[in-house]
N, C-alpha and C positions, 0 to 999 in steps of 0.2 A: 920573570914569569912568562913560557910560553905560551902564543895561541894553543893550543892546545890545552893547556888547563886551565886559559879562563873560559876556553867554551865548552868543558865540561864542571867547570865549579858553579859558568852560568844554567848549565842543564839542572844540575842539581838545583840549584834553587828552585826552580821553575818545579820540580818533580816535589819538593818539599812542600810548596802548594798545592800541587797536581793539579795544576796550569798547561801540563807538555801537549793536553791533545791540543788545548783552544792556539797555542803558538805553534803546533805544527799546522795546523788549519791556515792561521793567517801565512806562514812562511809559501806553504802551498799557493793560497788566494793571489799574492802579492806576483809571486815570482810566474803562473800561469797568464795573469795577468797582463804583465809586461813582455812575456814571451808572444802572446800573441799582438796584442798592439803592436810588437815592434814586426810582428809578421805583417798585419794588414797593411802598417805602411809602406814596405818592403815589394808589397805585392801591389801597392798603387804605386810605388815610386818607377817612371822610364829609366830611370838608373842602373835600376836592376834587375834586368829580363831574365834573369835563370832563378829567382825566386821561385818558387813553387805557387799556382794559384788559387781559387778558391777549389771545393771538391764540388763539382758539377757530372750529374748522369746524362745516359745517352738524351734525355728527353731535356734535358737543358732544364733540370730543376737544381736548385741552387740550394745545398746543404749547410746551413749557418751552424756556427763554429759553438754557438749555447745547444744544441741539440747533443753534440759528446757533451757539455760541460753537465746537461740536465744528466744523462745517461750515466757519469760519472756518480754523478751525487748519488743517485736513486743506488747502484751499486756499491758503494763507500759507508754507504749508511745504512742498508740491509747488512753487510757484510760488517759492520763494524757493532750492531749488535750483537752478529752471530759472535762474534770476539769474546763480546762480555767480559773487557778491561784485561785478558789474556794480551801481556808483552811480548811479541813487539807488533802485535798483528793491528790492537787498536791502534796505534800509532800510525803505524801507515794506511789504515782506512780513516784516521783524520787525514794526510796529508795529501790524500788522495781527495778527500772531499772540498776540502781546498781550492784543490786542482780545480774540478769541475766549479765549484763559485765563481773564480775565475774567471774562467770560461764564459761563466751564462751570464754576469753581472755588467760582461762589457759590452755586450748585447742589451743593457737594459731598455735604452729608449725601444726598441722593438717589441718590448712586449707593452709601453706604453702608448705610442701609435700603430701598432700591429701594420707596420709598413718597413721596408730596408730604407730605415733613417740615419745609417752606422755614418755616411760622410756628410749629410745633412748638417746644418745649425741646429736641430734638434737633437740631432746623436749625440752631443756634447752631453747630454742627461747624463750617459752613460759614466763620461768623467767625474762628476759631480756622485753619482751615486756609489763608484766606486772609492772614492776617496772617503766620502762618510762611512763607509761599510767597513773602510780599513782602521777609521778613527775610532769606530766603536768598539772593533776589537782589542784595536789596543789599549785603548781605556778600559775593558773588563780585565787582560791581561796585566795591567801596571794596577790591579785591585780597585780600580772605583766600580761602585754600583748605586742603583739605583734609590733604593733606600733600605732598611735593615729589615730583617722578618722576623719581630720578635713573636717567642713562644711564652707561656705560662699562663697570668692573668687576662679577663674580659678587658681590660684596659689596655695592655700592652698591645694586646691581637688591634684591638679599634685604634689604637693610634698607628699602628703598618697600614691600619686599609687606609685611612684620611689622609696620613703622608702621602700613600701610592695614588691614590686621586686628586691631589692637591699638584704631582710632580707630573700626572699624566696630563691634565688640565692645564698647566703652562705649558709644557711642550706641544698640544693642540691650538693652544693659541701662538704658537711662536710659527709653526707650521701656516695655519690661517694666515699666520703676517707677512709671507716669504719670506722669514726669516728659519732656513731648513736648517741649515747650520748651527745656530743658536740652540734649534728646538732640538738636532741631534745630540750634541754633546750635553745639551743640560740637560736630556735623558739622566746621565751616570753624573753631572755638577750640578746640583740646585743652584749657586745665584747665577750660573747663566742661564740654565731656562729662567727664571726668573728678568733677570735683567732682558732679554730678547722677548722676554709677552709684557714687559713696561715701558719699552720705545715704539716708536711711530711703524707703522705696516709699509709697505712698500706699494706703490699704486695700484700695483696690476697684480694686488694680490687678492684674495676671496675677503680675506680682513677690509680690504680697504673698498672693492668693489660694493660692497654691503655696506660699511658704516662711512664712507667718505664719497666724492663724486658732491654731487646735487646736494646730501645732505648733510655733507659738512664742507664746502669750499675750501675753508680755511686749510683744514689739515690734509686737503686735495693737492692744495699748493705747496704746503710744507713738505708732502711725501714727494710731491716732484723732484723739487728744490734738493733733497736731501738726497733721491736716488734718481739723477740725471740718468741716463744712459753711455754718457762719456766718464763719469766717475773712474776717481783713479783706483778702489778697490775693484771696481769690475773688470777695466784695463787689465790690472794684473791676474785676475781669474782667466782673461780667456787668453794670456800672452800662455799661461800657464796649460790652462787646455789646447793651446796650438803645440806645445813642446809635447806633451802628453801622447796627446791624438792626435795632430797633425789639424793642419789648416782644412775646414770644412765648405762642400760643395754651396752653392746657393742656394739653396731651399730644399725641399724636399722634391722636386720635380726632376729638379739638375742631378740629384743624390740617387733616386730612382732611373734614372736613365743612365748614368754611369753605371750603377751597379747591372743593370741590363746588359748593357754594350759588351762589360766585364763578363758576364753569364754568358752571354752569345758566342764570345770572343773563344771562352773555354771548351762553350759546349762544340766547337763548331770543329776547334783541338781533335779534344776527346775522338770525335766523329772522324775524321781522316786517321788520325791511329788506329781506331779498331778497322775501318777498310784496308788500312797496309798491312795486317794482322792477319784478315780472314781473305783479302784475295791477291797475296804477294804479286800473282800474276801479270795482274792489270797494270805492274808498275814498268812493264818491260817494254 
């Protein structure tokens, strides 16, 4: 069997559920993704000075890379109604909107400290959210879901809603526990949200800051005890976030003044180009 017909025996399946927009979406998401991460490292590594930089205007404002990714979607997704399932147009206005998720999702810690946190210890969010974002697409694609929506009788309908608030209500408290992960994937698997809102919260979570501390010592210490900050699973999260994103500036200070220096650096580029442009003369 060639490639070739198994990656059209695997299209077809995929079309046989009409599955192909939500997997051109992730193909799109995954692959913009990692084109630009490996841009921005690219463009902080001294290694490699003919990279291309950020897009910096004469005034030295700094154009972030979720602004096309937002611009993308907003377009992808007008244009992909205007489609209305018309082959092959929807398709590539999913893969297009993809594209821009992408884009704007590796920016995420920015829109959650509305500050250039991208090489910060806080920009790390951005890994962490784009990796869940990825997990729950594939988990709708590989057919899990949330919970069933039946139709007919008063009963059937009332046991969809109790289910759907019973599976919303552990995944709030899985989240409350910092435990994001748990709470994401048992979105689409009940016993892991389940299982992740019946273990201990994590200290410095809103679970724990509210019902542990002062009024319950015990399980203060036990959340320590349990999630050290040298733990060998968070080790391997951030060995994993350094491969990912690359090793992050000191704080938000250090990450803000880089990205500055970097803006300055460019705009200041840009700036002697267009004088060798509009007054060749002056170079004589």
């Amino acid at each position: 069997m060639t490639t070739a017909s198994i990656l059209t025996d695997f299209w077809d399946r995929i079309s046989e559920h009409e599955l192909q927009g939500l997997y051109l979406v992730l193909m799109g998401f995954l692959l913009s993704f990692a084109f630009i991460r490996m841009s921005t490292r690219l463009m902080r590594s001294p290694k490699v000075p003919w990279w291309p930089g950020s897009i910096v205007s004469d005034s030295g404002v700094h154009l972030h890379h979720l602004v096309f990714g937002i611009v993308t979607m907003m377009a992808a997704g007008a244009a992909g109604f205007a489609a209305f399932g018309n082959s092959p147009w929807t398709e590539i206005c999913a893969f297009a909107f993809g594209i821009g998720a992408g884009l704007t999702i590796d920016e995420f810690a920015l829109w959650v400290y509305l500050d250039d946190v991208y090489w910060a210890k806080e920009g790390r969010a951005s890994i962490d959210a784009t990796v869940i974002a990825a997990a729950l697409m594939l988990l709708a694609l590989l057919g899990f879901t949330p919970f069933t929506i039946e139709e007919g009788d008063v009963g059937a309908i009332l046991g969809t809603v109790l289910s759907a608030l019973l599976v919303f209500c552990l995944v709030a408290i899985c989240f409350a526990k910092g435990r994001v992960m748990h709470g994401s994937i048992g979105f689409f698997i009940f016993p892991i949200a389940l299982y992740g809102a019946c273990r201990l919260g994590k200290p410095g979570s809103a679970w724990g800051r509210r019902r542990y501390g002062e009024r319950n010592p015990h399980k203060q210490k036990r959340a320590e005890d349990r999630f050290p900050p040298d733990r060998r699973t968070e080790r391997f999260k951030e060995a994993f976030r350094d491969t990912i994103g690359g090793k992050p500036s000191e704080g938000i200070a250090a990450a803000r003044d880089e990205a500055f220096a970097a803006t300055k650096e460019a705009s200041e580029e840009v700036r002697q180009r267009a004088e060798r442009v509009t007054r060749p003369g002056d170079q004589d």
